[in-house]
Backbone as a chain_set.jsonl record, in Angstrom:
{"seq": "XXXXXXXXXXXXXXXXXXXXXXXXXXXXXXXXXXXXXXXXXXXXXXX", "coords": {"N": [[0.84, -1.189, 0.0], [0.446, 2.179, -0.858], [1.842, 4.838, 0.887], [0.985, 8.027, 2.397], [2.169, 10.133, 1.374], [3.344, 9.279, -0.778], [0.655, 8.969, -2.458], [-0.183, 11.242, -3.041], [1.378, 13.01, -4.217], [1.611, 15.688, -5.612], [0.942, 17.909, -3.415], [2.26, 18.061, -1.756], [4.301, 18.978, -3.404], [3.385, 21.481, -3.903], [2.978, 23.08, -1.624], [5.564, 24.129, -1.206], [5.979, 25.931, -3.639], [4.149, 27.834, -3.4], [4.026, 29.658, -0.871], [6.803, 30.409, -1.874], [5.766, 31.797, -4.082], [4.302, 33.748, -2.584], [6.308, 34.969, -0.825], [8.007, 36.246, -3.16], [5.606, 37.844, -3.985], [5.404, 39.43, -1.951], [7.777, 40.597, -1.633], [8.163, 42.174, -3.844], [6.051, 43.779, -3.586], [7.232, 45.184, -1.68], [9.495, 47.238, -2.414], [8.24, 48.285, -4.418], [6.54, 49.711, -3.218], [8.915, 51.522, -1.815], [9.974, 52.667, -4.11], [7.413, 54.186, -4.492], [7.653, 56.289, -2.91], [10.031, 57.536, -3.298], [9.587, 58.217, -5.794], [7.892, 60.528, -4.536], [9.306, 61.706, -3.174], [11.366, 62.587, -4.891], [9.136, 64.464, -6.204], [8.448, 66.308, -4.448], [11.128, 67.654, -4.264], [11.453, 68.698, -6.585], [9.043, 70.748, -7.353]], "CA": [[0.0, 0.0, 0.0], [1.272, 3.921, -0.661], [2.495, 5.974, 2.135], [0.108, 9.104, 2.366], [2.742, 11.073, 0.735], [3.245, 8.882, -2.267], [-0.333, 9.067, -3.358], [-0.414, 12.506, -2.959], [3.052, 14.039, -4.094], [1.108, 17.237, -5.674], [0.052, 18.431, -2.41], [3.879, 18.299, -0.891], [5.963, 20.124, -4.401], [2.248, 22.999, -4.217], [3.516, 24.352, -0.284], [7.063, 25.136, -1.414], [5.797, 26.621, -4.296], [2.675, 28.884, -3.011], [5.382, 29.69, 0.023], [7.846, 31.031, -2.839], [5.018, 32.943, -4.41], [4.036, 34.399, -1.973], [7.6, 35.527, -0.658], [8.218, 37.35, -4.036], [4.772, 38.869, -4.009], [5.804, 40.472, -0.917], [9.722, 41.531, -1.818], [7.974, 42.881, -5.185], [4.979, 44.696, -3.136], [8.22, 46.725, -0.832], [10.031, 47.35, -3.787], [7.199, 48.983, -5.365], [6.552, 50.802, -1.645], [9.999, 52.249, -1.734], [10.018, 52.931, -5.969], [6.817, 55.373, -5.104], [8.244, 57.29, -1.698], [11.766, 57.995, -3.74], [9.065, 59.292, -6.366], [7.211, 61.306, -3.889], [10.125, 62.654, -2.584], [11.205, 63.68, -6.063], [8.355, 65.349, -6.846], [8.582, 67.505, -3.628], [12.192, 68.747, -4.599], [11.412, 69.397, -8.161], [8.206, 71.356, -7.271]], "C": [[0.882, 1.248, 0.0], [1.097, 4.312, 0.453], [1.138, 7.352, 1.528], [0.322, 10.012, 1.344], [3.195, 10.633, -0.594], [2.097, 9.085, -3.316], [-0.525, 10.556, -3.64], [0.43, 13.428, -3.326], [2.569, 15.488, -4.152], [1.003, 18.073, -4.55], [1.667, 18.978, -1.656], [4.617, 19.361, -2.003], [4.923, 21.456, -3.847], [2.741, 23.687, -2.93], [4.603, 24.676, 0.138], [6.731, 26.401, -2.831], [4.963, 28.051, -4.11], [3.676, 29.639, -2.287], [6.421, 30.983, -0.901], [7.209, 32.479, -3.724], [4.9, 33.786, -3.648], [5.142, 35.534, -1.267], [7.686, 36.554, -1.842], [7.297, 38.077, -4.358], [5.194, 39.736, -2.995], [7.071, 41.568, -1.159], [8.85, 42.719, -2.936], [7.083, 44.244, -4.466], [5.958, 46.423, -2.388], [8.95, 47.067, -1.637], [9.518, 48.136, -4.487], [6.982, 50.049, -4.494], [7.728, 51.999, -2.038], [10.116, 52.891, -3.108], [8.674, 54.452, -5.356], [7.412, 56.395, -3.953], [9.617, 58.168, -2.353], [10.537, 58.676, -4.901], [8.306, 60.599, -5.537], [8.273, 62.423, -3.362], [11.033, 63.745, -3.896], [10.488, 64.791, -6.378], [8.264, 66.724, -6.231], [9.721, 68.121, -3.923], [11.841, 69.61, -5.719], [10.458, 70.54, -7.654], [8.25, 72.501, -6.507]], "O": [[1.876, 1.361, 0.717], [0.038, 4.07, 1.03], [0.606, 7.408, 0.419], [-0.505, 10.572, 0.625], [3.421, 11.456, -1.481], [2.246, 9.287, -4.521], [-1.133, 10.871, -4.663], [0.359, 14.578, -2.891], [2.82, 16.349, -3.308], [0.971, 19.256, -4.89], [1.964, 20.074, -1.181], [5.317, 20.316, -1.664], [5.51, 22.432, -3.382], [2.953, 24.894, -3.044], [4.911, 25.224, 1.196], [7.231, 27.525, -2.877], [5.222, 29.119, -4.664], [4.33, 30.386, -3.015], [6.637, 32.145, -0.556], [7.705, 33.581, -3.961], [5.449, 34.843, -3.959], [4.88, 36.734, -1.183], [7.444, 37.726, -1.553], [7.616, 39.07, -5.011], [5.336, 40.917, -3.311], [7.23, 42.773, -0.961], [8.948, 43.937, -2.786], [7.338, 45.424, -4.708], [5.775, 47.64, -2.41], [9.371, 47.88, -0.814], [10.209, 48.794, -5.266], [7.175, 51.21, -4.856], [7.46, 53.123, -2.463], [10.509, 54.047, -2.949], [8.93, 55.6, -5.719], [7.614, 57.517, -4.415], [10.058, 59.231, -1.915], [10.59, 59.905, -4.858], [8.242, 61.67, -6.141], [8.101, 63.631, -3.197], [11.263, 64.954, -3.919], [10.958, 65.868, -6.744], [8.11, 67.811, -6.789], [9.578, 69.343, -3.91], [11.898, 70.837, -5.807], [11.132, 71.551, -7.459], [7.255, 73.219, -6.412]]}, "num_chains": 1, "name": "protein.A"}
């Protein structure tokens, strides 16, 4: 008989992957944070 985790592999590679997504949604989200504050702060010198 299969082990739990044999019948099921999908379920084990999908919560490193989601995990990983989710990580670079975040880096990307402060990244984007910091990208509009360095514009904001532009806009106040120029202006």
């Amino acid at each position: 008989m299969n082990s739990p985790n044999q019948a099921y592999p999908e379920k084990e590679a999908s919560a490193p992957i989601a995990s990983r997504s989710e990580e670079a949604l975040r880096v990307i989200e402060e990244y984007a944070k910091g990208l509009q504050e360095i514009i904001k702060k532009l806009r106040r010198y120029l202006n």
